[in-house]
N, C-alpha and C positions, 0 to 999 in steps of 0.2 A: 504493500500500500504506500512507505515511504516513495519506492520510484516512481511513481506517478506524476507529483509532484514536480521531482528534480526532471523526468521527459518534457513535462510540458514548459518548462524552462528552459531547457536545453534547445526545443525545436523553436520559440520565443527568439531566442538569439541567434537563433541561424536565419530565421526568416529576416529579422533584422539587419543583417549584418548581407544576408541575399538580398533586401530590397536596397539597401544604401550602395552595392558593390554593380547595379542595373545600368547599362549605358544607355542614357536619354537618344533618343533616335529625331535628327532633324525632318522638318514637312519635306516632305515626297517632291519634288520638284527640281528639274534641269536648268538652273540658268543660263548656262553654253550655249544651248540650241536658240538659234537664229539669233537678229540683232536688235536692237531697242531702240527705237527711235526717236529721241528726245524733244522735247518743246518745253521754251521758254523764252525768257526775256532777262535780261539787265536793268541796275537800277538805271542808267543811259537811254533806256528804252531799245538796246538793240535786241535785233529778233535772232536767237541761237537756234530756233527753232528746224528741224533735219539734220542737228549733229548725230550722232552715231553712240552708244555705249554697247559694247562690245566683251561679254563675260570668257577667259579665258580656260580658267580654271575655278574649280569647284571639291572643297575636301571637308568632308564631315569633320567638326570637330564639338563631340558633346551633343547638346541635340542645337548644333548652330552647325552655317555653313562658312568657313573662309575662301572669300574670291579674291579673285585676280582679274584684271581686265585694262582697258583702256576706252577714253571718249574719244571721237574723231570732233573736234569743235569746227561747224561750219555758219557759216550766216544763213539768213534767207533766202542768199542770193546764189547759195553755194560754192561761195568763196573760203577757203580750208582756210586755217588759221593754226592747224598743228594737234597732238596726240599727246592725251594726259592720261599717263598709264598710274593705274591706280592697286590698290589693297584693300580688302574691304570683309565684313562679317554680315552676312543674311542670319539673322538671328530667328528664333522659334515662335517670337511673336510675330513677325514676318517685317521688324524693321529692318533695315538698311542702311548701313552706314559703311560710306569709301570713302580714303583717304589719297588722296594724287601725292604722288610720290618720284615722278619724273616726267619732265615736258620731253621728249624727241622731236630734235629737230629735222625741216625746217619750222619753226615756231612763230606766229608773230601776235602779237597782243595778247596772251590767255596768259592765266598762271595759274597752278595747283591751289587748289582750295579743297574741302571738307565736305562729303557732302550725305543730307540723310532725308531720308524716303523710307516710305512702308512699297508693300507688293500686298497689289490687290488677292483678293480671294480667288478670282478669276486665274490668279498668276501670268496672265497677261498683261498687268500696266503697272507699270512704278508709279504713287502716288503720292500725294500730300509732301513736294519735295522742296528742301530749304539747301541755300549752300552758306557756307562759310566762309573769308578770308578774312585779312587785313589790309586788304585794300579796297579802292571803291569800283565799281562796274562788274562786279560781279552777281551773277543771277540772283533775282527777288526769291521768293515764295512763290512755291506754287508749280516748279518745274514739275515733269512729268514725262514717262518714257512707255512708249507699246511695242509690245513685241512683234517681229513682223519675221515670221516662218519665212524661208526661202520653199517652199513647195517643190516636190521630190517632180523632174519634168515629164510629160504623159510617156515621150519616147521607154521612158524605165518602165513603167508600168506596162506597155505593149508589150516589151520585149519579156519580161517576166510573165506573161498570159500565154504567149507565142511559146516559150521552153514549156509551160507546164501542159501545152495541147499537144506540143512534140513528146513529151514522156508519155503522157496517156495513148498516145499513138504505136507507140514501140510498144507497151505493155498487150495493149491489147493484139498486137500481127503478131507477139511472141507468145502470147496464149494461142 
């Protein structure tokens, strides 16, 4: 009758000690695949709006994600202005936060700033986005990025219908 007792204690701390030792598992979601397409503005009023954000890499860490990437900063006009590669954590809440970390050149007027965003539920749109620097002309509130799939082109999809009507073909003249 005493071990009763000391079991139900024993399996007490191992359940414990299993729940604390469980690796939190980040939301299900690819940021790499395709590109983002950003929109925004300057406190200057200039239009950034079709720069590019570009996820490289993506590594679980905890139940968070650490990326990697780069923004291509273009005007409205589509004139490049250079690439601000960045570091960055997609957290479990699904906020967002990248840090620029190097311009490559050729560069002209941008510089690395802070930047943070949530990702909608959708996991298509960066939303509710603010930047940060120390200097002035850098994006208001309110930037925002949508994902834009490059779409697999029809010719792949013909040709993968075509092999599997040629395998059905051989099976059946080989029966």
């Amino acid at each position: 009758m005493k071990s009763l007792p000391m079991l139900s204690r024993a399996i007490g701390l191992v359940s414990i000690f299993t729940l604390q030792g469980v690796a939190a598992i980040p939301i299900d979601i690819d940021m790499t695949s395709g590109t983002w397409i950003v929109t925004a503005f300057d406190t200057a009023g200039n239009n950034w709006s079709g720069s590019t954000l570009n996820f490289e890499s993506q590594v679980a860490s905890g139940d968070d994600w650490l990326l990697s990437g780069y923004f291509y900063w273009n005007n409205e006009t589509g004139t490049s202005y250079g690439r601000e590669n960045f570091a960055g954590t997609l957290s479990y809440d699904r906020s967002l936060y990248l840090e620029g970390h190097e311009l490559v050149a050729p560069i002209s007027n941008i510089i690395m700033g802070e930047y943070f965003a949530e990702l909608s539920v959708s996991d298509a749109e960066i939303i509710n986005g603010t930047w940060q620097s120390g200097v002035p002309y850098v994006p208001t509130d309110g930037w925002t990025a949508a994902r834009m799939v490059v779409p697999v082109p029809a010719a792949v999809w013909l040709l993968g219908s075509g092999l599997l009507g040629l395998v059905g073909v051989a099976k059946r003249t080989a029966s």
